[in-house]
C-alpha positions in Angstrom: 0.0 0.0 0.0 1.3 3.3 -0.7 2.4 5.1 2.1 -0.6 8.2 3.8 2.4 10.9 2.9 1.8 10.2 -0.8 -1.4 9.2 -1.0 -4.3 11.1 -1.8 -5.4 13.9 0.7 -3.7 12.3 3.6 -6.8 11.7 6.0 -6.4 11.2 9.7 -6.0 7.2 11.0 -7.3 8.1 14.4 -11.4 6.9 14.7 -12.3 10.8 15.4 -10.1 12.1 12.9 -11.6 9.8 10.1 -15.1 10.9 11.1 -14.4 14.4 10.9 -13.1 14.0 7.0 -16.0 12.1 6.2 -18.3 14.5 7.4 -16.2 17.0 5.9 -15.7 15.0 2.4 -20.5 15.1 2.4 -20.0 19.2 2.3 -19.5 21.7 -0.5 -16.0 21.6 -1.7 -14.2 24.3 -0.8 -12.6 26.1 -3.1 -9.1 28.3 -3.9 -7.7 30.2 -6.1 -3.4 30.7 -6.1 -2.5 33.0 -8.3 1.3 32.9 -10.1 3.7 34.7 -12.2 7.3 34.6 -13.5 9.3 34.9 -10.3 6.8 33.5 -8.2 8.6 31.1 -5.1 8.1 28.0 -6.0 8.6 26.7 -2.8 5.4 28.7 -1.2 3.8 28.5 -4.9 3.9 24.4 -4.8 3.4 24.0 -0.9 0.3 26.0 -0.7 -1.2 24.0 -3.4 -0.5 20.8 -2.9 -1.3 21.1 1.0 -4.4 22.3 0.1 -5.5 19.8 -2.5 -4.2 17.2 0.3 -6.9 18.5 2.3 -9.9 18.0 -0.1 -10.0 21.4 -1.3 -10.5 22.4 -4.9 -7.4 24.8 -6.0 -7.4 26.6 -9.3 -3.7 27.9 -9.8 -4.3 30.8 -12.2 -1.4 32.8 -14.4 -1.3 36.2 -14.3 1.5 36.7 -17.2 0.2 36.1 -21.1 0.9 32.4 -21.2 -0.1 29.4 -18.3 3.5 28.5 -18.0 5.5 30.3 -15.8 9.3 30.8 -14.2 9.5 31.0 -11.0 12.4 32.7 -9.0 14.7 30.0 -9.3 14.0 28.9 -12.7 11.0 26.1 -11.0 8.8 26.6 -14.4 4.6 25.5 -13.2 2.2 25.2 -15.5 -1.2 27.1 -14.1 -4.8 25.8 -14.7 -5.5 28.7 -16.3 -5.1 32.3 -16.6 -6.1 34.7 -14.6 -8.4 36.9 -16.2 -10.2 34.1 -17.4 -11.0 32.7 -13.9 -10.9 36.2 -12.1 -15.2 36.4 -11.8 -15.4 33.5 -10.1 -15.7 33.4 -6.2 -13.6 31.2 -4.2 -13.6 30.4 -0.6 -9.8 31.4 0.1 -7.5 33.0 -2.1 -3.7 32.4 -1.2 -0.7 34.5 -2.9 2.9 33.3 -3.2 5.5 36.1 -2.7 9.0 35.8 -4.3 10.3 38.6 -6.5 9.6 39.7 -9.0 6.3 37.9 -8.8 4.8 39.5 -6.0 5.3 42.6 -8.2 3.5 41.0 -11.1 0.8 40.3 -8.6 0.2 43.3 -7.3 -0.3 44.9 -11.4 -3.0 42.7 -12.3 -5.7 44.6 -12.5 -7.9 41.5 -12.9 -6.1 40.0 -9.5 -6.7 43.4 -7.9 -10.5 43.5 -8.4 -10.8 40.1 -7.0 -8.9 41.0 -4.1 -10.9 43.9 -3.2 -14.5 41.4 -4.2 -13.0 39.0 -1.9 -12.3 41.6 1.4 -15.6 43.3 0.8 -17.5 39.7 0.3 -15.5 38.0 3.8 -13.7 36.0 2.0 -10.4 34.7 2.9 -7.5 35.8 1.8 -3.7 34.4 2.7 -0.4 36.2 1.7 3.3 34.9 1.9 6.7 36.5 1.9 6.8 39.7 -0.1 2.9 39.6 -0.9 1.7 41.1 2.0 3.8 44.2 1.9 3.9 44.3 -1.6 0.6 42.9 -3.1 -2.1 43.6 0.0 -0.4 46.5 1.6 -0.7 48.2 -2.4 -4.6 47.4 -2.5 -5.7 48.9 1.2 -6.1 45.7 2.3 -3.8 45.1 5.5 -5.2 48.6 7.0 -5.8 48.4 10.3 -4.7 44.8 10.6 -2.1 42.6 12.1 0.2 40.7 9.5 3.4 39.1 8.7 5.9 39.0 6.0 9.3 38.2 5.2 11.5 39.8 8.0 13.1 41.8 5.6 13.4 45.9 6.9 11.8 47.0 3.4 9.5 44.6 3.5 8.1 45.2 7.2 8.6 48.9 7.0 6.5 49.2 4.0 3.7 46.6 6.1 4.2 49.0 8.9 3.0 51.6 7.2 -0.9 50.6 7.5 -1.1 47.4 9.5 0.6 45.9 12.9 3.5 44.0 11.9 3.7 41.1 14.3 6.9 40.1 16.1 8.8 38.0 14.0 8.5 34.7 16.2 4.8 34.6 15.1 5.3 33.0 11.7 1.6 32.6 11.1 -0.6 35.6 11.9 -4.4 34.9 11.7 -6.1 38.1 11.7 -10.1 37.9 10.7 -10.3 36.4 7.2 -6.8 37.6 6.7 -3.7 35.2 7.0 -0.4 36.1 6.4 3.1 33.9 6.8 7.2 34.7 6.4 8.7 33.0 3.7 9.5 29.5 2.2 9.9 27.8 5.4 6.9 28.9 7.2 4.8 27.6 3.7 3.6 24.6 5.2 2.7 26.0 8.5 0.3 28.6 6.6 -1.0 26.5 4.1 -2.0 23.8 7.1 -3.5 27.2 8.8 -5.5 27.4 5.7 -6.7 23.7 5.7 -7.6 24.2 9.6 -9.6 27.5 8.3 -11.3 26.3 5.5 -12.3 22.5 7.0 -11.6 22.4 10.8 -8.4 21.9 12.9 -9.3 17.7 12.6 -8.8 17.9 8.7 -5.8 19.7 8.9 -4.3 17.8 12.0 -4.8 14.8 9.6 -3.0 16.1 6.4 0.2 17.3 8.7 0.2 14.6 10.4 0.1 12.5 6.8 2.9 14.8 5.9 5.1 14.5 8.8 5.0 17.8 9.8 6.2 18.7 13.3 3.6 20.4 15.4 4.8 22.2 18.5 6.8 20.9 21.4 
């Protein structure tokens, strides 16, 4: 049998655990949307998605450059679903931005990406930022104002942040604030994309997948 790190969605072998996903597996799929570009991280890019398809949820990875494949900051190239513009009038239960440069940069000049942002704030919706997309995607679009976030613990970075939103000490790699998450960098990718499980379909789900994954909890 394969092993529960490879396999599928990686559901909980504890009794509760298993009766949580199945519960979980008779609702409405959830749904995301991660959104890419040349220069994306490919580390947070691929991490965020596959931990949320692991945990049963239904990711569109959307392009926002002129062609589906792209080349991420270390030459990683992904091929998206789709592009963006073509997917951008959907609604999606979470929406989850990789940072890297320059494709948080890219990010933030979508205009298509930017209207969906601002739908998605104004409609509830949850919205999770990595790295340099916080301070450079949300922070451009009004949307950490008045909140508490994260980024990479970079001084242009945090000071730009800063400049509408409480920047949490850096020990807190994963900073849940409403509908908004927010996370470091490539090695906190995991962490936040677990966070979004555990938002999205309940701490058992996502205790399940990072447990499948052999990811260390705390001590």
């Amino acid at each position: 049998a394969p092993c529960s790190a490879c396999a599928g969605s990686g559901r909980p072998t504890a009794a509760r655990g298993a009766m949580a996903a199945t519960a979980a597996d008779a609702a409405p799929k959830k749904t995301a949307l991660v959104p890419i570009a040349d220069g994306s991280e490919e580390i947070e890019a691929v991490g965020i998605i596959d931990t949320l398809v692991r945990g049963g949820i239904d990711v569109t990875v959307a392009s926002v450059m002129p062609s589906t494949t792209v080349t991420c900051s270390r030459g990683v190239r992904l091929v998206a679903d789709a592009l963006l513009a073509d997917v951008a009038s959907r609604d999606y239960d979470a929406v989850a931005l990789p940072g890297g440069m320059p494709g948080a940069e890219h990010l933030r000049d979508c205009e298509p990406l930017r209207d969906l942002l601002l739908r998605q704030q104004a409609r509830g919706g949850v919205i999770a930022a990595i790295c340099a997309a916080p301070a450079v995607v949300l922070h451009a679009h009004g949307i950490t104002a008045g909140r508490t976030a994260t980024c990479y613990p970079a001084e242009g970075f945090r000071k730009a942040l800063g400049e509408a939103a409480a920047v949490a000490p850096d020990e807190r790699r994963v900073v849940v604030d409403g509908s908004l998450v927010t996370s470091q960098g490539p090695g906190t990718a995991l962490e936040m994309a677990l966070k979004l499980v555990e938002v999205l379909r309940g701490p058992e789900v996502a205790a399940g997948v990072g447990g499948a994954m052999l990811v260390q909890g705390d001590k």
